[in-house]
N, CA, C and O atoms as CSV, one atom per row, in Angstrom:
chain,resi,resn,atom,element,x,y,z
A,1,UNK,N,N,78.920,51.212,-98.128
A,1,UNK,CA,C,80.243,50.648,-98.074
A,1,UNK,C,C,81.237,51.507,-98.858
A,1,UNK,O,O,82.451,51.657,-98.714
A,2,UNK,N,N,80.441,51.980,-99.653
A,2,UNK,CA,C,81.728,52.928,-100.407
A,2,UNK,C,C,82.048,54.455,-99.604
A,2,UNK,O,O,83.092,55.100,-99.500
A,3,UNK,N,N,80.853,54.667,-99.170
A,3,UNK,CA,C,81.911,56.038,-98.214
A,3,UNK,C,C,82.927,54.998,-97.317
A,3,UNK,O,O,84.137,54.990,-97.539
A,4,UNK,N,N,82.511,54.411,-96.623
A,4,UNK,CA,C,83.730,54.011,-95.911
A,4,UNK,C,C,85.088,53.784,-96.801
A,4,UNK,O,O,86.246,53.995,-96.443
A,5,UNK,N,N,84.750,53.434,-97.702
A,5,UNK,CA,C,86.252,53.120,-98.409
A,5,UNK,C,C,86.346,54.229,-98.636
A,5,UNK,O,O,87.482,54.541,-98.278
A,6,UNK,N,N,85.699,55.324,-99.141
A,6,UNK,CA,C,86.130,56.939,-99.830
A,6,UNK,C,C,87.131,57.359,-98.194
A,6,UNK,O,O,88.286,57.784,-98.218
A,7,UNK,N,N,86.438,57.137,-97.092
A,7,UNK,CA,C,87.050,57.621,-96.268
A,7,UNK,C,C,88.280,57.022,-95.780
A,7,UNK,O,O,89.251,57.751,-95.575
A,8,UNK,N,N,88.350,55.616,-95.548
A,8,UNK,CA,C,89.169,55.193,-94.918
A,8,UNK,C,C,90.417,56.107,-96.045
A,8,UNK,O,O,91.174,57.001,-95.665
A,9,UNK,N,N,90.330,55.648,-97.203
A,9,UNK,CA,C,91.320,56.692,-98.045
A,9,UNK,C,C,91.634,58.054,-97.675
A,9,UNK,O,O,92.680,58.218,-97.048
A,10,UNK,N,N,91.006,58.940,-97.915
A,10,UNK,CA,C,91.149,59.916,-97.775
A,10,UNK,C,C,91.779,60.361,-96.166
A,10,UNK,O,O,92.269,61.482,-96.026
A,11,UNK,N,N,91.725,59.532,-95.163
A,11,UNK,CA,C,92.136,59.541,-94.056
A,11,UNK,C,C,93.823,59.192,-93.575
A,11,UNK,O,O,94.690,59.677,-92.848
A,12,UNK,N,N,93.607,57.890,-94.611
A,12,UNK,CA,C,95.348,57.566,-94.813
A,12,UNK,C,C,95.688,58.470,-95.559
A,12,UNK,O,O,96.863,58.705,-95.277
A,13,UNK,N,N,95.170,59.502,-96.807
A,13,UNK,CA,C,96.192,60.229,-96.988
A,13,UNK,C,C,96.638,61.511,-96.247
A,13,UNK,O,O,97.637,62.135,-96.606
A,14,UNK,N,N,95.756,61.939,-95.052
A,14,UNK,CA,C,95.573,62.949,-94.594
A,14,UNK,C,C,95.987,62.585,-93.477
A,14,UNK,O,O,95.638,63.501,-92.733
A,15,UNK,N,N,96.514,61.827,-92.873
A,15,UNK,CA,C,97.142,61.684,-92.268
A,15,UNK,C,C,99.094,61.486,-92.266
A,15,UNK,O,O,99.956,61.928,-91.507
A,16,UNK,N,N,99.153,60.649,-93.457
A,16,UNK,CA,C,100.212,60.846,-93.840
A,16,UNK,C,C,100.589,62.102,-95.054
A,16,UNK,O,O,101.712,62.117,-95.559
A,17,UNK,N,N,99.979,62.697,-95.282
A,17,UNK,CA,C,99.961,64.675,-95.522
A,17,UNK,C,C,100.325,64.181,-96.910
A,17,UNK,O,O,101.392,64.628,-97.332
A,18,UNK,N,N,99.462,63.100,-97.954
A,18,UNK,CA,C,99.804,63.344,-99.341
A,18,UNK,C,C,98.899,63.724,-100.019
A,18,UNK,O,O,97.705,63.630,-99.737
A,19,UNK,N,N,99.392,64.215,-101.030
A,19,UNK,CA,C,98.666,64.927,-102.006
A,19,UNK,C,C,98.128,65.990,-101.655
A,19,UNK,O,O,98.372,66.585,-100.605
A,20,UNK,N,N,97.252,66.365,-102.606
A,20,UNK,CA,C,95.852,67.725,-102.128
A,20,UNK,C,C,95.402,67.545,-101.066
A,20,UNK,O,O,95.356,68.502,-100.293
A,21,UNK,N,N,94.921,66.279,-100.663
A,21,UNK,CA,C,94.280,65.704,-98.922
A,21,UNK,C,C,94.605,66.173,-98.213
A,21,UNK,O,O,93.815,66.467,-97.317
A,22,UNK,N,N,96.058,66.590,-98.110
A,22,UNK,CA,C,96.738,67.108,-96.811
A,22,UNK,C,C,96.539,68.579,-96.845
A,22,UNK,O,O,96.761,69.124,-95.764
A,23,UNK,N,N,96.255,69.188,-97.606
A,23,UNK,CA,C,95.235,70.451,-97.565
A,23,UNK,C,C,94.282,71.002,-96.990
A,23,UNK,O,O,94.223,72.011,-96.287
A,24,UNK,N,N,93.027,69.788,-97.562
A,24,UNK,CA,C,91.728,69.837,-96.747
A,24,UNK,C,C,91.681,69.954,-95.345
A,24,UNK,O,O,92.562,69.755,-94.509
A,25,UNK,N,N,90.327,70.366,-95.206
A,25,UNK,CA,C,89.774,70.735,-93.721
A,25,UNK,C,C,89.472,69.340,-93.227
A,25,UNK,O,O,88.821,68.581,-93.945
A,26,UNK,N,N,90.010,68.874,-91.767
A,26,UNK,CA,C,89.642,67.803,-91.161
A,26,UNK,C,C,88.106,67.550,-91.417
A,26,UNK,O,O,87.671,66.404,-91.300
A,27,UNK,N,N,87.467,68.351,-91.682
A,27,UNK,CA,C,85.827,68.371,-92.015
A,27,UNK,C,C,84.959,67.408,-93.567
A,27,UNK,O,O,83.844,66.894,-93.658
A,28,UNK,N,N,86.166,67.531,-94.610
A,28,UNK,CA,C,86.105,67.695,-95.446
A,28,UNK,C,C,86.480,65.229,-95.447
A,28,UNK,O,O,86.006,64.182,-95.888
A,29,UNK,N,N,87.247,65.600,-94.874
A,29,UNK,CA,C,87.717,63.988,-94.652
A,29,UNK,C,C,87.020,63.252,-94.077
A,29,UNK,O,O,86.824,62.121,-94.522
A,30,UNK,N,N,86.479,63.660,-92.988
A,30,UNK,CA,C,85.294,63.098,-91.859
A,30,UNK,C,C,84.119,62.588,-92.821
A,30,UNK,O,O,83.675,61.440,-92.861
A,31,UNK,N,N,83.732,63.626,-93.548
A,31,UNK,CA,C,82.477,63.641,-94.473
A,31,UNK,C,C,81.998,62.429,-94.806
A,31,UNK,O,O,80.767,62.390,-94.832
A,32,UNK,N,N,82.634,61.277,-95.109
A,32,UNK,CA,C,82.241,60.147,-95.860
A,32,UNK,C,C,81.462,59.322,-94.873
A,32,UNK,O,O,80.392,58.723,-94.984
A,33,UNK,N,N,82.658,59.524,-93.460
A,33,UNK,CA,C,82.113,58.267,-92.590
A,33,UNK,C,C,80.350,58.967,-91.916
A,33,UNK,O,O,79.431,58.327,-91.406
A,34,UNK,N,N,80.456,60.522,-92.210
A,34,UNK,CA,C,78.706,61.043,-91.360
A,34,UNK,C,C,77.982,60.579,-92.404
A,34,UNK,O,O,76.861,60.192,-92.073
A,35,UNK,N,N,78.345,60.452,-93.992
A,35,UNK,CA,C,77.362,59.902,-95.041
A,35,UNK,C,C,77.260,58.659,-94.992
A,35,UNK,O,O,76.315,58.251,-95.667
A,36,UNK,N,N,78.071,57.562,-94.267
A,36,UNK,CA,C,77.828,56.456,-94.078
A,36,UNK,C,C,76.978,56.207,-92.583
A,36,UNK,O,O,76.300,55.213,-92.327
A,37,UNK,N,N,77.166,57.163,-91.850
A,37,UNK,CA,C,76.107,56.625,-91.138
A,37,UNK,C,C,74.679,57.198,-91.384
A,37,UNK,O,O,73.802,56.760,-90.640
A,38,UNK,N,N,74.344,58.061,-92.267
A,38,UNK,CA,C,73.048,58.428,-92.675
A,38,UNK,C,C,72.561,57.862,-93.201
A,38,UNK,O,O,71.342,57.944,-93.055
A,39,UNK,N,N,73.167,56.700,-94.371
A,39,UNK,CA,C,73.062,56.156,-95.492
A,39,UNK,C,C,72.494,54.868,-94.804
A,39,UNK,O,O,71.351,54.506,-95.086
A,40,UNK,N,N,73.405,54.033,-93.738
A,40,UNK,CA,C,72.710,53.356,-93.066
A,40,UNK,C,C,71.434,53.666,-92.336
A,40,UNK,O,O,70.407,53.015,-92.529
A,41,UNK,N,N,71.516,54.691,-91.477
A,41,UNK,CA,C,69.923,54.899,-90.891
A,41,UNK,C,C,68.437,54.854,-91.871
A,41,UNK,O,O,67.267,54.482,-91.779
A,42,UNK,N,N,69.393,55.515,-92.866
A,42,UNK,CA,C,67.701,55.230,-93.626
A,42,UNK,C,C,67.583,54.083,-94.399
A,42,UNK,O,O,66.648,53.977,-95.192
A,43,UNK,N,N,68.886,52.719,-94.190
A,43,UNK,CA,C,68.349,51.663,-95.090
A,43,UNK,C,C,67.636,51.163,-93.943
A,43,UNK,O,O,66.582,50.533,-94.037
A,44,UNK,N,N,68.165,51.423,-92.951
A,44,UNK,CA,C,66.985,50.725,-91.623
A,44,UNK,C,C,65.939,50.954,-91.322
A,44,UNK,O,O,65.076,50.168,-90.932
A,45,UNK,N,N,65.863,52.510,-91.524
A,45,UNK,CA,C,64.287,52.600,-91.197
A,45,UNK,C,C,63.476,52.835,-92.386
A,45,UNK,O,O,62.291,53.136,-92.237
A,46,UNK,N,N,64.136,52.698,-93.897
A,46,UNK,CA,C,63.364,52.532,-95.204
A,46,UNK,C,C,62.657,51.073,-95.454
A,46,UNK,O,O,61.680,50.774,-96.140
A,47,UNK,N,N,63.629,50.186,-94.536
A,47,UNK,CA,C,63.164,48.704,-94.931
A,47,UNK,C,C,63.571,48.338,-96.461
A,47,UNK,O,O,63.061,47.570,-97.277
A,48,UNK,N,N,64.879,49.338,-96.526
A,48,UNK,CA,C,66.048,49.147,-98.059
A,48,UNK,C,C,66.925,47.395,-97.160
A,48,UNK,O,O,66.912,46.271,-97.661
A,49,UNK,N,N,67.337,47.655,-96.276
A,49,UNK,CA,C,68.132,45.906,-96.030
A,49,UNK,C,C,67.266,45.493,-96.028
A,49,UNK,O,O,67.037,45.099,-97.171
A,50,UNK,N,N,65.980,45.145,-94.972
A,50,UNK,CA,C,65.654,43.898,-95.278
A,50,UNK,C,C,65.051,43.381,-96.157
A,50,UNK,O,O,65.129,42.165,-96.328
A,51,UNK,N,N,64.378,44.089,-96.852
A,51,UNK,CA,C,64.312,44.169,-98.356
A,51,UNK,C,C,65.319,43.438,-99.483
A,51,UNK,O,O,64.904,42.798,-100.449
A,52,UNK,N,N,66.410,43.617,-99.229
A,52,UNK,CA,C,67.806,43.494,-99.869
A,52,UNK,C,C,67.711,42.008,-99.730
A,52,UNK,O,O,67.529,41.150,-100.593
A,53,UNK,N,N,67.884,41.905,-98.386
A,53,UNK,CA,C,68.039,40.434,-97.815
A,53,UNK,C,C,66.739,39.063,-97.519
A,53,UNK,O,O,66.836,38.006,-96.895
A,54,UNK,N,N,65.727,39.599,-98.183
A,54,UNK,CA,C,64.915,39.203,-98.962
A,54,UNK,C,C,64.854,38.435,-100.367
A,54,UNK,O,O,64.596,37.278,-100.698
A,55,UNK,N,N,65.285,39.863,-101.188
A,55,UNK,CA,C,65.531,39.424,-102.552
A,55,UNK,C,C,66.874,38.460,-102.481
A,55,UNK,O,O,66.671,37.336,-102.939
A,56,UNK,N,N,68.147,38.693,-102.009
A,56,UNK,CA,C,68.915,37.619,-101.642
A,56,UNK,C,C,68.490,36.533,-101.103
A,56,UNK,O,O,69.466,35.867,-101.449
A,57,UNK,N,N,67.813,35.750,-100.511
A,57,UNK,CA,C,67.343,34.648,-99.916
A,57,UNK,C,C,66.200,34.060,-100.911
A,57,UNK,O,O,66.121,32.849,-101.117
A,58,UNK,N,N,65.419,34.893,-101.448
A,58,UNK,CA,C,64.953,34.561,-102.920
A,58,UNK,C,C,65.604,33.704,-103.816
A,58,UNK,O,O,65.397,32.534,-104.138
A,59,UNK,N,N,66.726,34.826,-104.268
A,59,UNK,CA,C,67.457,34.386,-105.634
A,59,UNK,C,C,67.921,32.858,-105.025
A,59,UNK,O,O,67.608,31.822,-105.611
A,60,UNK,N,N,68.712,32.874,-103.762
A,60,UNK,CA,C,69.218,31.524,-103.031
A,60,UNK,C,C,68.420,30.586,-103.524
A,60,UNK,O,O,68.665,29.823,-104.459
A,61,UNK,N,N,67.565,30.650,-102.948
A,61,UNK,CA,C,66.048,29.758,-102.771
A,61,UNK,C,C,65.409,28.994,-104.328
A,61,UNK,O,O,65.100,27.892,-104.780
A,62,UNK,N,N,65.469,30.253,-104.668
A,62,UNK,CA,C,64.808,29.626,-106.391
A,62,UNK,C,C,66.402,28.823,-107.169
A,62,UNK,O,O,66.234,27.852,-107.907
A,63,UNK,N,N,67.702,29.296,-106.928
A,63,UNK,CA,C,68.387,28.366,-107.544
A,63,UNK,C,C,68.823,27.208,-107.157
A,63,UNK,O,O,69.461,26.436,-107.873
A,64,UNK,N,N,68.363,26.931,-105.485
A,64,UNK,CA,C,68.548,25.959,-105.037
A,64,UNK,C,C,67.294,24.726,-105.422
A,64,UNK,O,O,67.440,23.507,-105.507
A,65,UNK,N,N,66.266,25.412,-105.575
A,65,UNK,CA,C,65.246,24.272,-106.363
A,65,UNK,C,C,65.275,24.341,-107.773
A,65,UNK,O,O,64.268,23.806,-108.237
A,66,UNK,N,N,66.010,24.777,-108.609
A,66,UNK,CA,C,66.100,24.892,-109.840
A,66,UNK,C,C,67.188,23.728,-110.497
A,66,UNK,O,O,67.275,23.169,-111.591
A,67,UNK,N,N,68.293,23.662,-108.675
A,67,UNK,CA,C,69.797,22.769,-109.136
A,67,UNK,C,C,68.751,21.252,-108.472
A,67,UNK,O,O,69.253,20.155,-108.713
A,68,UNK,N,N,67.724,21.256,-107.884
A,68,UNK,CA,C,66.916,20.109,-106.970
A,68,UNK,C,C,66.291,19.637,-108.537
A,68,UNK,O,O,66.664,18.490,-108.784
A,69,UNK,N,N,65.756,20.009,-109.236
A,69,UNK,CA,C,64.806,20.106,-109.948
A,69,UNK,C,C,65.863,19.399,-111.098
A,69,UNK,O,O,65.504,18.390,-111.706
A,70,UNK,N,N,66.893,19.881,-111.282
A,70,UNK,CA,C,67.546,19.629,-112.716
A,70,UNK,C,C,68.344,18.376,-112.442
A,70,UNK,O,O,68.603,17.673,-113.419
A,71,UNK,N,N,68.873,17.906,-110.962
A,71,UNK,CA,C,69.460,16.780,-110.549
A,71,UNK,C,C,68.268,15.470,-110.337
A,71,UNK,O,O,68.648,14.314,-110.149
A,72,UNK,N,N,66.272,15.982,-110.421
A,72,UNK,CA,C,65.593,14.781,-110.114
A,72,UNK,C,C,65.483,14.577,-112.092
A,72,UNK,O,O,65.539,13.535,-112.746
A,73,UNK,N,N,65.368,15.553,-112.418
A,73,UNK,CA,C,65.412,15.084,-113.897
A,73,UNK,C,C,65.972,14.376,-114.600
A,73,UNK,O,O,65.511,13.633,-115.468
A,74,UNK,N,N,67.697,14.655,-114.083
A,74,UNK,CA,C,68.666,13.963,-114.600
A,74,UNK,C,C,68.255,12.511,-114.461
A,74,UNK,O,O,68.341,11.749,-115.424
A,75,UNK,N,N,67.856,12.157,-113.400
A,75,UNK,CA,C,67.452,10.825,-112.524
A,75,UNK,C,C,66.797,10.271,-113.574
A,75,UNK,O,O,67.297,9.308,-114.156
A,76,UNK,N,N,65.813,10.703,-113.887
A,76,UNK,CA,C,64.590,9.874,-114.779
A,76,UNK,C,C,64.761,9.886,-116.333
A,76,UNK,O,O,63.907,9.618,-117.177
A,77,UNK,N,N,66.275,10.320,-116.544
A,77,UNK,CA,C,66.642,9.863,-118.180
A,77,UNK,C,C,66.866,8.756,-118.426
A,77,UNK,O,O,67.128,8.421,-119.582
């Protein structure tokens, strides 16, 4: 996600010709969005997302029986 933001930047400025940006080689600007799609291919075929989205559904999971757990307690004071 962050090349895309490096790029989408660097694109608005190179397009509207500010700063140093408007210097660079159209090559040089492009760069972020080919590292964002590399970056994705190998979380896909590393098994880095679903992995990710794993441990997210985890953390979910355990604080949702943790808030289950602390609301049957409350019950039995």
């Amino acid at each position: 996600m962050y090349f895309l933001g490096i790029g989408c930047l660097l694109l608005i400025l190179k397009v509207l010709e500010l700063g140093p940006v408007a210097q660079l080689s159209w090559w040089w600007v492009m760069l972020p969005f080919a590292l964002a799609v590399v970056w994705w291919y190998w979380a896909d075929a590393s098994g880095y997302t679903k992995r990710k989205a794993s441990e997210d559904f985890d953390k979910k999971r355990d604080e949702r029986r943790a808030r289950r757990k602390d609301a049957i307690d409350g019950r039995r004071r």
